[in-house]
N, C-alpha and C positions, 0 to 999 in steps of 0.2 A: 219651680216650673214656669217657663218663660212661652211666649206666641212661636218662638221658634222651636219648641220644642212637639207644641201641639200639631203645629204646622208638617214638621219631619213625620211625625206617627199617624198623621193623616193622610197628608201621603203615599206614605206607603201601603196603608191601610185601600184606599183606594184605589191606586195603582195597582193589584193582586186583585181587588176585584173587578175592574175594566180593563186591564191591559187586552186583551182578547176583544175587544169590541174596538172595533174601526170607528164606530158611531159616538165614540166619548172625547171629549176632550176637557182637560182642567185647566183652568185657569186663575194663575193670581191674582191675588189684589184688583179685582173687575171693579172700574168706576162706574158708579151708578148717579144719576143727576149732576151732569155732567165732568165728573170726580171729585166731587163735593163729599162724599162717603165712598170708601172702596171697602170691598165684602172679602174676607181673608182667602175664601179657595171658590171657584163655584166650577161646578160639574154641569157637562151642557150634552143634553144627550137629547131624548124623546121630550124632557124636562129642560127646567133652570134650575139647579138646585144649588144654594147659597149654605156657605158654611161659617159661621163667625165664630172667630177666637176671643173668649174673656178669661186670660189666665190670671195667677196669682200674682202676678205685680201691674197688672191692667188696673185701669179705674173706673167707676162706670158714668165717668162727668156728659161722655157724649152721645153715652149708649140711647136715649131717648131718639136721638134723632137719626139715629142711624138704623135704626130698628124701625121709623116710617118710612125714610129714603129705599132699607130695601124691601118693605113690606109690598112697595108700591112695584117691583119689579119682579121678584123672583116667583115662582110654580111652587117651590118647597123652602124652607130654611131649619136648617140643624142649628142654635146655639151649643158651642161647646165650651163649658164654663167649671171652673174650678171651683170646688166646695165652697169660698170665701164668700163669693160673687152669688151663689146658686137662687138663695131666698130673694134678692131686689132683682136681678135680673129675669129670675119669672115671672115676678110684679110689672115688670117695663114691656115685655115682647105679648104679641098679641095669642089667644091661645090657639091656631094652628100650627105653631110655631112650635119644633122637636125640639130636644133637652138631649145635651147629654155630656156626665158630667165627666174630667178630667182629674185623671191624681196620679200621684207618684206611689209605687208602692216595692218596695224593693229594689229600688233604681228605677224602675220601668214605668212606664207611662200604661195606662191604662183606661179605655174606655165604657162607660157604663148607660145604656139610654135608659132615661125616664118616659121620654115621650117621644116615639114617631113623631114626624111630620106631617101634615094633610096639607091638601091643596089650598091654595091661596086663593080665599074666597071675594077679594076686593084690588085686585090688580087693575094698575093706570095706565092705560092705551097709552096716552103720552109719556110717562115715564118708559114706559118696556120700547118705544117708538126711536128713544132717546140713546139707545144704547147703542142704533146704528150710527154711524160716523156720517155725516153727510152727503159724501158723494156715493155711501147704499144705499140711502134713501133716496138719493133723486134718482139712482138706479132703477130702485123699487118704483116710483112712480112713472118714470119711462115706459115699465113693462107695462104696468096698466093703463097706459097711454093717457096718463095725469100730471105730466110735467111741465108742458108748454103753460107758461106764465110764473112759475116759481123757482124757476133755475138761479134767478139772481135774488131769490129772497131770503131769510133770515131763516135759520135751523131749525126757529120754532115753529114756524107759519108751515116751512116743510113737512115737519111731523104730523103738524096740526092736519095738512092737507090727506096725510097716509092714514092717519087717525081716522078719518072721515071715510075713506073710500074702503080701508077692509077693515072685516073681525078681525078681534081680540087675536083668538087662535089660528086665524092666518099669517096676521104678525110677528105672534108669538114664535110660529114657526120657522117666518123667514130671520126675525133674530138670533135662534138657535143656529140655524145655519151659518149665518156671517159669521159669527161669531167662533166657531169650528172654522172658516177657514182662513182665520187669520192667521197664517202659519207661523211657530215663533212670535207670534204675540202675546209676549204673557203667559206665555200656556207652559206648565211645569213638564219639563226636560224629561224623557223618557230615561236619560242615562242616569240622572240627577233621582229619580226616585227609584234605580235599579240597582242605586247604590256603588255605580261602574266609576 
């Protein structure tokens, strides 16, 4: 069982259950802290919800750190992980974090949860801030008529400055947005999981 396999049955898997909702969009490989980690599928709806793949020919050398980079970002996270992996990878991810485990059984791939995911009780304004590309956040601060002085500054200070002016879940929400309408960015092909 390989990430492209998990990948495919995920999928599809979720594709059948939002295809009908205009309000969803998936997207691959999302880089988080500046693409220093990217999260295998995330689902961007009313939520962030991150999916990561640890299948059986994965290792888990960088999972430590990839599991603070998106802790710091995503509303929800599902580990999807192969029985090998199962026991150190629950040791590594924090416990709101869902489980759920992956096998082969008959040919077929199969999915089994251990644990739901709960909301993410320690999310980083600046991390989540981070995910806009820069000229939405000097967008975002335009609106709130917070720009004048930081157009010619550095990403971070930008952030820093959005950071300051709204909530958490203000933010949160204008990241979900951008992030939906980045069309064809990254976002998994309608035909591609229709199987067309």
């Amino acid at each position: 069982m390989r990430d492209t396999d998990i990948r495919a049955a995920l999928k599809r898997k979720l594709f059948s259950k939002y295809k009908s909702d205009p309000d969803t969009a998936i997207i691959e490989e999302l880089g988080v802290h500046h693409g220093s980690s990217r999260i295998d599928l995330a689902v961007v709806n009313g939520m962030l919800h991150g999916y990561e793949f640890k299948s059986e020919r994965d290792t888990l050398t960088r999972f430590s750190e990839q599991a603070v980079a998106y802790s710091a970002v995503f509303d929800l996270i599902t580990l999807i992980v192969a029985e090998r992996h199962l026991c150190r990878a629950a040791e590594i991810i924090p416990d709101w974090w869902g489980i759920t485990v992956a096998r082969l059984k008959s040919g077929r791939l199969l999915f089994r949860d251990l644990k739901l995911p709960m909301a993410n009780p320690s999310a980083d304004p600046m991390s989540i801030a981070a995910l806009l590309w820069r000229d939405e956040a000097l967008s975002f601060l335009d609106q709130l008529g917070s720009a004048d002085g930081v157009r010619s500054k550095s990403r971070s200070h930008i952030y820093f400055k959005l950071v300051e002016r709204v909530h958490i879940d203000v933010l949160r929400g204008r990241v979900r947005e951008r992030l939906k309408e980045r069309e064809g960015w990254r976002s998994a092909a309608t035909r591609q999981l229709c199987g067309d």
